[in-house]
Steps between C-alpha positions, in 0.01 A plus 500: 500500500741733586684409172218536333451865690879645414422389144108712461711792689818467231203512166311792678867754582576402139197560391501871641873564357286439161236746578787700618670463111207599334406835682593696217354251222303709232165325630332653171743346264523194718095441451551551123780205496219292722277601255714382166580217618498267220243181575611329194882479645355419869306217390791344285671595809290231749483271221913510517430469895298180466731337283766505746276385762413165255897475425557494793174284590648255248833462608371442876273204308759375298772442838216336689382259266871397466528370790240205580166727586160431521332625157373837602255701217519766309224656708644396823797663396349832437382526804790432717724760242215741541441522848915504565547782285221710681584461846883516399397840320447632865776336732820672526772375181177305389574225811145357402632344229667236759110410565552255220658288708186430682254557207759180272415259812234342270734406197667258767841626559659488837524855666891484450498459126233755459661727710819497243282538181304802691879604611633471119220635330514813723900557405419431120415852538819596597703472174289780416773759684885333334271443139349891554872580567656380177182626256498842659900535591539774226218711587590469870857539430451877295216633793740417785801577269693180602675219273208319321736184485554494878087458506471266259788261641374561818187372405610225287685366814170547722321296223779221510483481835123528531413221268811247637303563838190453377604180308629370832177550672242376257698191338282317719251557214715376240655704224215519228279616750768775623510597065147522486399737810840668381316577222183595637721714718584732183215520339280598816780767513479627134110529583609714859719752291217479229284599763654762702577655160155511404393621844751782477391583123131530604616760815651719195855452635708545214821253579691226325438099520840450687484859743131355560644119559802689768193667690263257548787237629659711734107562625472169516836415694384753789166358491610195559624585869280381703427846684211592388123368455505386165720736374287793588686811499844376422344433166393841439788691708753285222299587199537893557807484612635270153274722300643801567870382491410425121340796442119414538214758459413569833107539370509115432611393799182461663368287213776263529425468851152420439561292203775297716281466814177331235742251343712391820184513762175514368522323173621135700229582735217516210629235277447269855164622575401487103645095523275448842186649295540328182542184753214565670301546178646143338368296866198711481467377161537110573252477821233297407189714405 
């Protein structure tokens, strides 16, 4: 609880350094950038958002069945995905997703094993940072005026070391398995740049792929740190402050904030309750008349 408390208390003094930031926001030309916002882009955006939730929905699949599991279906599956990715959209460094431990009991798997595919698939996420690294070295590299190469061979020796580690700790699933989530792994996180690029494109924000790509992992780094309830506040405070280092219009800033708060909270929240309806609906369906 009192974890909990220091967290709610770390969100809300972040929160009002944010409000602080954006005292002398042009509120006028900030509601014309909410206004503008482009729904076309947004809804390509969540599109891009659910894709790397079934990637990664897949490659969870694919290391369970593996192993010898019970047969679990497709519907089944939805709703343990669903309901992990909406409470883990409000626990601090999305710690909800370790519910899956718990919610896999059914497909048979002893609570060790399952805890190191729950373990694994949460660190898949981490080759994110050393690959973001090498893909946005050069961009990086000119805003902070260092060596470009230093960047990209430091995160070419991250990756190497990431992936031996990661190899060590999931051989247990054998090595075609490892290749396939591998590949899940990068295409979930050519749909996350996808997305963020789209989200940042509907806001108005006028920035390149890779200075987009450098933001939106060095949010997601801080994010991660489990100090905060669900990333609230650190989210935002990291957004202005990486916007204006590359030279965001301060008018947009709200709208990313908005636009970042409906994909990362609400939307995992709604696609969960739209699941439970269309559930309902289906069992209302098949009682007997």
């Amino acid at each position: 609880m009192k974890k909990y408390l220091f967290q709610l208390a770390i969100s809300c003094i972040v929160l009002l350094w944010v409000v602080h930031s954006l005292r002398d926001t042009d509120w006028n030309a900030a509601a014309d950038a909410l206004s503008g916002i482009s729904l076309s882009r947004l809804s390509a955006c969540f599109l891009c958002v659910i894709l790397v939730y079934i990637s990664r929905a897949f490659r969870l699949r694919h290391w369970v069945e593996s192993l010898e599991s019970e047969r679990v279906s497709c519907a089944e599956w939805a709703d343990i995905y669903l309901k992990s990715i909406a409470f883990g959209s409000i626990t601090p460094a999305r710690l909800g997703d370790f519910s899956r431990i718990a919610l896999l009991e059914k497909t048979g798997l002893g609570l060790m094993l399952r805890s190191k595919i729950i373990l694994l698939d949460k660190l898949s996420e981490v080759v994110y940072i050393p690959l973001g690294i090498c893909l946005t070295a050069g961009i990086v590299g000119e805003k902070l005026q260092i060596s470009w190469i230093w960047l990209f061979a430091g995160g070419m020796v991250a990756l190497i070391i990431y992936l031996a580690g990661a190899y060590g700790f999931g051989r247990f699933l054998g090595f075609r398995a490892l290749c396939v989530g591998g590949s899940a792994t990068i295409l979930g996180f050519c749909f996350f740049i996808a997305s963020n690029c789209l989200l940042f494109q509907a806001a108005g924000v006028q920035l390149g792929v890779w200075e987009i790509t450098a933001i939106i992992l060095s949010v997601g780094v801080l994010v991660s740190l489990p100090v905060s309830v669900g990333g609230i506040g650190i989210r935002e405070g990291s957004l202005i402050s990486l916007l204006k280092l590359w030279g965001g219009n301060p008018a947009n800033m709200p709208s990313v904030l908005a636009l970042e708060f409906l994909a990362n909270i609400i939307l995992p929240i709604v696609l969960y309750l739209i699941w439970k309806a269309l559930k309902a609906l289906m069992l209302k369906d098949q009682s007997p008349a």
